[in-house]
Structures are given as structure tokens and as C-alpha cells.
C-alpha positions as CSV (number, residue, x, y, z in Angstrom):
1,X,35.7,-8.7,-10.3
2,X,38.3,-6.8,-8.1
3,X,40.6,-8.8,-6.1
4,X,41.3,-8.5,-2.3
5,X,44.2,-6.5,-1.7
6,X,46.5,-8.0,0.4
7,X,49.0,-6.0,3.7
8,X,52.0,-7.4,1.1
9,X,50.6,-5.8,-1.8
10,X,49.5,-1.9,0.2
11,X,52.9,-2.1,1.5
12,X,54.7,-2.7,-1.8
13,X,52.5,0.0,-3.1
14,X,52.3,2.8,-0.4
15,X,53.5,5.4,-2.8
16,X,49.8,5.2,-4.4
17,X,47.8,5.2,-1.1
18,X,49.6,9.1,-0.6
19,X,47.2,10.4,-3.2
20,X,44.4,9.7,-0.8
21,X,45.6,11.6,1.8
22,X,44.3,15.0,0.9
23,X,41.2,13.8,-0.2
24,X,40.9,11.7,3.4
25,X,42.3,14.6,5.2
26,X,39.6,16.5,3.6
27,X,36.8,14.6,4.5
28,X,37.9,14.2,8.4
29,X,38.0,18.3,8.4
30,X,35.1,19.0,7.1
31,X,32.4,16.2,7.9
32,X,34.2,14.2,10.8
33,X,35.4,17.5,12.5
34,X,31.9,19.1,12.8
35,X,29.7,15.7,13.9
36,X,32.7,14.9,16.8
37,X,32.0,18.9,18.0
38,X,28.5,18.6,17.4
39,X,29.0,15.4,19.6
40,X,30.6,17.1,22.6
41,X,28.9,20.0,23.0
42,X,25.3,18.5,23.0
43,X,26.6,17.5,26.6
44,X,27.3,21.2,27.9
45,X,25.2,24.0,27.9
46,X,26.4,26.2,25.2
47,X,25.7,29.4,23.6
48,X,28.6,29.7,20.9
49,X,30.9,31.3,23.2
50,X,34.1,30.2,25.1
51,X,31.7,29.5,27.8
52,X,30.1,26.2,28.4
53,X,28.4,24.4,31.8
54,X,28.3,20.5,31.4
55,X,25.1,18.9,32.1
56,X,25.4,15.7,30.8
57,X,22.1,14.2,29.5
58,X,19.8,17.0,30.4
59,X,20.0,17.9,26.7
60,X,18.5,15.4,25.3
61,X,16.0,15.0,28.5
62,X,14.9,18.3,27.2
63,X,14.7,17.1,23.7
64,X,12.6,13.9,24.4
65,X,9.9,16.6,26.1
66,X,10.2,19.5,23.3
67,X,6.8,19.2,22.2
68,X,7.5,21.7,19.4
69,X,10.2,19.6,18.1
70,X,8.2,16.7,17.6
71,X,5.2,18.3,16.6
72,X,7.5,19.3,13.7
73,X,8.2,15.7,12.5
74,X,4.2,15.8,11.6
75,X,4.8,18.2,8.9
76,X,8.4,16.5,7.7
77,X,6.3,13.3,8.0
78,X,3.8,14.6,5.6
79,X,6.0,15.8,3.5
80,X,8.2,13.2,3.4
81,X,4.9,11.0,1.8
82,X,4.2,13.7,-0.8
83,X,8.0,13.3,-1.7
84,X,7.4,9.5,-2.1
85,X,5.0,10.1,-4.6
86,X,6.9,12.8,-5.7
87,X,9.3,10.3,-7.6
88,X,6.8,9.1,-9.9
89,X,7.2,11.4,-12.5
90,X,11.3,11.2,-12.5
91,X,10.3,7.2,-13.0
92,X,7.9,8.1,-15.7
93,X,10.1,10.3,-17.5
94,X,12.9,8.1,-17.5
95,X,11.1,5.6,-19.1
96,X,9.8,7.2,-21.7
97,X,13.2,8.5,-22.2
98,X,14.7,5.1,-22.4
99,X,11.7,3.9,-25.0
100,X,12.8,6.9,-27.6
101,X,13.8,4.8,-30.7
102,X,16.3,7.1,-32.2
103,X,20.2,8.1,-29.8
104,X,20.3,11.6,-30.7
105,X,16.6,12.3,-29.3
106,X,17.7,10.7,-25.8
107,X,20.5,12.6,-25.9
108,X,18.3,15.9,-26.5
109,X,15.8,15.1,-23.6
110,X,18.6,14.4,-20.9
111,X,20.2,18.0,-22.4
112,X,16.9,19.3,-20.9
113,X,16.5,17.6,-18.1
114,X,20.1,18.9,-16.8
115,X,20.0,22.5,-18.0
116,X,17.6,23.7,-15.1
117,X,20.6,22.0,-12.8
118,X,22.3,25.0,-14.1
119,X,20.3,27.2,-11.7
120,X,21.4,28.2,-8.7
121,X,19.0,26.6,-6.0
122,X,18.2,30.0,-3.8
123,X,17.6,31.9,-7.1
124,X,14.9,28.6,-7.6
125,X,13.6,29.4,-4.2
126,X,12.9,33.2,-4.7
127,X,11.1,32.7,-8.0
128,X,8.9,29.8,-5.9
129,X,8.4,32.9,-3.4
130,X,7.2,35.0,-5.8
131,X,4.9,32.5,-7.3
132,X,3.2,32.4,-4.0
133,X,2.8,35.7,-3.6
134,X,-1.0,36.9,-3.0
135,X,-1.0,40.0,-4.8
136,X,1.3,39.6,-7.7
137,X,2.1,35.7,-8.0
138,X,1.6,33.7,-11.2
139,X,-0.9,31.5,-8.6
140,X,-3.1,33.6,-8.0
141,X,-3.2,35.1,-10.8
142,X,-3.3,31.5,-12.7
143,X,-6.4,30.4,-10.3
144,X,-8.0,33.9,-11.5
145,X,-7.4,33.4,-15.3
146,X,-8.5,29.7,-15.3
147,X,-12.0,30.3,-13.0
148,X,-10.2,27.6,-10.5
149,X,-10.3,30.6,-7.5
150,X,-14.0,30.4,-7.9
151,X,-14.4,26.9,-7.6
152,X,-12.0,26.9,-4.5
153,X,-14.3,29.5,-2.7
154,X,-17.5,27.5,-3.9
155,X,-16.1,24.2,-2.1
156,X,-15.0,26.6,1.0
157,X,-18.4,27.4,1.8
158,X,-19.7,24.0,0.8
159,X,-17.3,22.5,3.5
160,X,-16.4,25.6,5.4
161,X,-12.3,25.8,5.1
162,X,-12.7,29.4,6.3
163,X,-9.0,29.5,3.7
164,X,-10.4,31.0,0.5
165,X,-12.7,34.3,-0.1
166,X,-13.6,35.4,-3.2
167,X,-12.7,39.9,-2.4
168,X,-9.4,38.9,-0.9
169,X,-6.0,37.2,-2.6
170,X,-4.9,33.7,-1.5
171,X,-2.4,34.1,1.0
172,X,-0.6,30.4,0.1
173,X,2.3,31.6,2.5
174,X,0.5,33.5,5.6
175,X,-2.7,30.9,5.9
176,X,-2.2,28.7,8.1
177,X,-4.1,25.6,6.4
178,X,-2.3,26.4,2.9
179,X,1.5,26.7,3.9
180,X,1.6,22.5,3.8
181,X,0.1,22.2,0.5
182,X,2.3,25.1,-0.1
183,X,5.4,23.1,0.4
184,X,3.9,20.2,-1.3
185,X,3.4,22.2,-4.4
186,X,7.2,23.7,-4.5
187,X,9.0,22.0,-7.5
188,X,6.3,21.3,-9.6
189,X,6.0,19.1,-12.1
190,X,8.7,17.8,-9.6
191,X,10.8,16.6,-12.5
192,X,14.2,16.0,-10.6
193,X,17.3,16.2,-12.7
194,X,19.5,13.7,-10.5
195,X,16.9,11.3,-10.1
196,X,15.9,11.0,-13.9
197,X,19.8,10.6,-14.8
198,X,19.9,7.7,-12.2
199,X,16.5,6.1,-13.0
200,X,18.0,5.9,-16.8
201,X,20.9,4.8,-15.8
202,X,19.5,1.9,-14.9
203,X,16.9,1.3,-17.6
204,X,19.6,1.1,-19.9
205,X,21.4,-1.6,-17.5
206,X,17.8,-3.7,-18.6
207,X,19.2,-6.0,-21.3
208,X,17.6,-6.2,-24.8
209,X,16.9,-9.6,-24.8
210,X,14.5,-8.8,-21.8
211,X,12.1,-6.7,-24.1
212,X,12.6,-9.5,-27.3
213,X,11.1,-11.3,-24.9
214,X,8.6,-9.5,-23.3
215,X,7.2,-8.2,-27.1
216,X,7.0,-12.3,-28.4
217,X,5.2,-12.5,-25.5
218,X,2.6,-10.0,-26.1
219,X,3.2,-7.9,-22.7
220,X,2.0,-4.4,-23.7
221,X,3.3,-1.1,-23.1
222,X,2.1,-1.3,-19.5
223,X,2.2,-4.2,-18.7
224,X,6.5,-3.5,-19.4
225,X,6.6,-0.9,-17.1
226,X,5.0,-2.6,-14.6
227,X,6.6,-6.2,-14.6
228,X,10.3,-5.5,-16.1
229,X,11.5,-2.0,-15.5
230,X,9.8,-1.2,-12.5
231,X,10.9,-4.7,-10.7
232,X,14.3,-4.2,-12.6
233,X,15.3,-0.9,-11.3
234,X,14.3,-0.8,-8.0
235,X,18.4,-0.9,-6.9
236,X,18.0,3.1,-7.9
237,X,14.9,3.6,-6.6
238,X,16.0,2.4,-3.0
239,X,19.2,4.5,-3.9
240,X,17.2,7.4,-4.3
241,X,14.5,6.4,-1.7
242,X,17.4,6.6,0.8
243,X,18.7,10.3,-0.3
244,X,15.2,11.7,-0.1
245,X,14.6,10.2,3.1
246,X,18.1,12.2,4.3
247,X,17.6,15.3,2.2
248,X,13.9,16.2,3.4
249,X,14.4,15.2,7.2
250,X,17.5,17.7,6.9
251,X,16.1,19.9,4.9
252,X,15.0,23.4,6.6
253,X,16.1,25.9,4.2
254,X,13.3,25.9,1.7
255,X,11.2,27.0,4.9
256,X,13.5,29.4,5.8
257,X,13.4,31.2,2.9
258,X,9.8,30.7,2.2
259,X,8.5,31.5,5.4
260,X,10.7,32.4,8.4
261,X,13.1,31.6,11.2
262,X,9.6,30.0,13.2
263,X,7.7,28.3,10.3
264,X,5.1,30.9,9.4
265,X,2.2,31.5,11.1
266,X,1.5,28.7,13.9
267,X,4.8,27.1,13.2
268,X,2.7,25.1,10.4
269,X,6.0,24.8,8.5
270,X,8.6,24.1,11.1
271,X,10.7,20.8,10.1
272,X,13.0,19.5,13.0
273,X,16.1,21.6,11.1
274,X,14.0,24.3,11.5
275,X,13.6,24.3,14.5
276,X,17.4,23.1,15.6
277,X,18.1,26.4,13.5
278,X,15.8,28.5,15.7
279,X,17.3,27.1,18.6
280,X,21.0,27.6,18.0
281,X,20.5,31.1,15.6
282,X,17.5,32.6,17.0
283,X,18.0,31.6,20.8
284,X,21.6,31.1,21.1
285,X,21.3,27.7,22.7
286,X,23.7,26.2,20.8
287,X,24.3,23.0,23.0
288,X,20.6,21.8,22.6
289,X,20.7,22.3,19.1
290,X,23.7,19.9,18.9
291,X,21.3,17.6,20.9
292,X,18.3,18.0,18.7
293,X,20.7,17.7,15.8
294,X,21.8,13.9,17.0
295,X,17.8,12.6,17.9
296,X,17.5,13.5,14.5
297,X,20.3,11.7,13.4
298,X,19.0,8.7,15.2
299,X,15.8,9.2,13.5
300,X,17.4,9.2,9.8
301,X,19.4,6.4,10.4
302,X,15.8,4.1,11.6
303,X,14.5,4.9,8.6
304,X,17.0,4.6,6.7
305,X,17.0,0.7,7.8
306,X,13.5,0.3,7.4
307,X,14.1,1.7,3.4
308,X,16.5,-0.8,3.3
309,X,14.7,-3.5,5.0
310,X,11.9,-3.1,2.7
311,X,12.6,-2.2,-0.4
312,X,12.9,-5.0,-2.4
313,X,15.6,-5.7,-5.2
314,X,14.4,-7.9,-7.4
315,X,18.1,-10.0,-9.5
């Protein structure tokens, strides 16, 4: 267990705390420097310039009445479910990682788990574009292959979608009722690296007398996942609960890129960054994107308690 260091002891020892300087000066620079301006300038009205008109709270007046802006937080919201049950296969994976008898097969698996890591994230994105695309996308031309497009159009007349015609291409990115599933679909098999590594990591915290235990007792296969390592490695599910909660609510790039500076068509894909991006880069209203920028910091950090609150971690 680490021991409380005392003033005594920090002052005897100063030499060592120097080291953390850079990294501490760092950190101030670059992420305390930007939230304190982000801070002050959601009170003026701003437009990236010299210039700037304080006006106080109107801001985030404005903000509490952007109906666009929370319209948006129905599409994170929906998203932010489908990325729930998103983790499942990182869980599932793990495990059957972990349950791999011999060391050197482990070790092979997590070699493939990291090497798509290895990609750069925007060249990920513009392969997921092209994918998508209605003319010449693996989709479509997948949906074609398999007979699937056929059955899509049979159920849209069944239940009249108006979305999919059998003479025309699926437009996943330009119809309106498709860019959700759209983004939904992104990543598949949704096999993150990072989560995997962490969900192992703590599978192989489990100790051994656990599943000597477990076996004499008869508990089967599933019955193992479902009483020991789920229950046991919830401490990195929370963990990783908690980054996806952050990482999707901030995330606006993907639509960006995929779509465009207003969401696509109807603003189905606009996310609150999105549309804190439109605001500051599109419209030059800097100052109110600062504003929308802190509501949804106040927004992460609710539900970031309510993770916490309850998610379980069972000793």
C-alpha cells in the first residue's frame, strides 16, 4: 500500500517534484488554458476577432431555447444506447480470449486485436464513407449479391418506409430515415481494440481458484460468464462505460466527415458538437459556441454521476 507523504518528506525531496513540472506545465497549457478561455468568452459575444460585446448570461439564455441544439441530443441519445450495446462484443471477445488454454494463442489474438489500432482514424472514416456509397459501396453492392435489397423493398411496401426502391441505389448517407442506422452501423463488428485490452485485463485479475471452484461446482460455460466474470469485471466496464459516455457526447467528427458541416439532410445527424461546430465555424459565433460547449459539459458530467451511481462493482 502506498504511504501518505508527509510536507517533511516533499520538502526533503523537492528535487524529485521538478520532474513534474513540464509535464504539469503541459497539461495547464493545453487543457486548462483552453476550458478557462472557453470559460470567459461564453459571456461576450464573440466572433474570433479582437472584438467582443459582453452580455453576460444571454448565451446561455439562448442555449436553453436552441431548439436545434437539443433536438440533437435525440440522435446522441440514440446513439449513445446503440453504443451501450455496442460493448458487448469487446466483453464477448475478451472472454473467449481469456478462456484460450494455450499463452502463445492469447498472445496471437490480442496481436490482432491491436494491429487495426495501427490505422489512422480519418483514413477509417473515408473507407466507412465509401462503404456507404449508393453507387459503388461494398453495401449496396453486398445487399445486391446476398438478395437482402429485395427483401428490404418487399417489407418497404409492406409497411410503407418510402426509404428503399428496387430501380434506384440505397442512399444510406442522403435518406433521411437511413443516416441513424447509418451511424449505428459504422464500426462494425464494433470490435474495439482499447476496450478488449481493458476488459482482459481484468479477466485475468479473476483468480484461478474462482473457476476450481466454479467447475467442482458444475457451473457451465454460461453460467461462468454470467455469475463470475461478468459480476467480477464490472470495475472496467464502468471504466469504459464512463469514456463512451464522454467520447460519443463529444464526438462530431465522424458526422462531419460522413455527412457535412449541418448533419445531412434534415439535420438527422447533428450531435450537440456538431452543431457547437456549426456555430463557431460555419456562423462565426464563437461566444455561443463556448456556451453550448459548457451545457454540454454540464450534461457529461450528470451522466457521468448517474454511470457511477449505478453501475455496480461487485468485491
Amino acid at each position: 500500500m502506498a504511504q501518505p507523504i508527509t510536507w517533511r518528506k516533499a520538502l526533503r525531496q523537492w528535487e524529485l517534484y521538478l520532474f513534474l513540472l513540464p509535464a504539469l506545465g503541459m497539461i495547464l497549457l493545453f487543457a486548462y488554458a483552453p476550458v478557462g478561455s472557453a470559460t470567459y468568452h461564453s459571456f461576450f459575444d464573440w466572433e474570433g476577432g479582437d472584438y467582443k460585446r459582453y452580455v453576460g448570461l444571454e448565451n446561455f439564455r439562448r442555449a436553453l431555447h436552441d431548439e436545434v441544439f437539443w433536438r440533437s441530443f435525440v440522435t446522441v441519445g440514440i446513439l449513445l444506447a446503440a453504443n451501450f450495446v455496442k460493448m458487448a462484443p469487446s466483453i464477448l471477445l475478451a472472454v473467449l480470449i481469456h478462456r484460450l488454454r494455450g499463452a502463445r494463442w492469447q498472445y496471437f489474438y490480442r496481436v490482432l486485436v491491436v494491429l487495426p489500432m495501427i490505422v489512422p482514424g480519418l483514413v477509417t472514416l473515408f473507407v466507412w464513407k465509401f462503404f456507404f456509397d449508393p453507387n459503388f459501396g461494398i453495401l449496396n453492392r453486398l445487399l445486391d449479391a446476398t438478395g437482402l435489397k429485395s427483401l428490404l423493398v418487399g417489407l418497404d411496401g409492406a409497411f410503407g418506409w418510402g426509404v428503399f426502391q428496387a430501380n434506384l441505389p440505397i442512399g444510406w448517407l442522403s435518406t433521411p430515415a437511413l443516416i441513424v442506422p447509418s451511424l449505428i452501423l459504422w464500426g462494425f463488428p464494433w470490435l474495439g481494440a482499447v476496450g478488449v485490452l481493458v476488459f482482459l485485463a481484468g479477466l485475468q485479475n479473476i483468480d484461478s481458484q474462482i473457476y476450481e471452484a466454479a467447475e467442482l461446482d458444475g457451473i457451465g460455460k454460461a453460467g461462468m460468464f454470467f455469475h463470475i466474470e461478468l459480476p467480477l469485471i464490472m470495475t472496467q466496464i464502468r471504466l469504459m462505460s464512463v469514456l463512451m459516455i464522454i467520447g460519443t457526447l463529444q464526438q462530431f467528427g465522424l458526422q462531419l466527415l460522413l455527412l457535412d458541416v449541418n448533419g445531412g439532410p434534415e439535420q438527422r445527424g447533428l450531435v450537440p458538437g456538431l452543431w457547437m461546430y456549426n456555430r463557431a465555424f460555419a456562423v462565426g459565433e464563437f461566444g455561443y459556441a463556448c456556451a453550448l460547449g459548457l451545457v454540454l459539459f454540464a450534461v457529461i458530467l450528470v451522466l457521468t454521476l448517474i454511470n457511477n451511481r449505478y453501475v455496480r462493482v461487485r468485491q
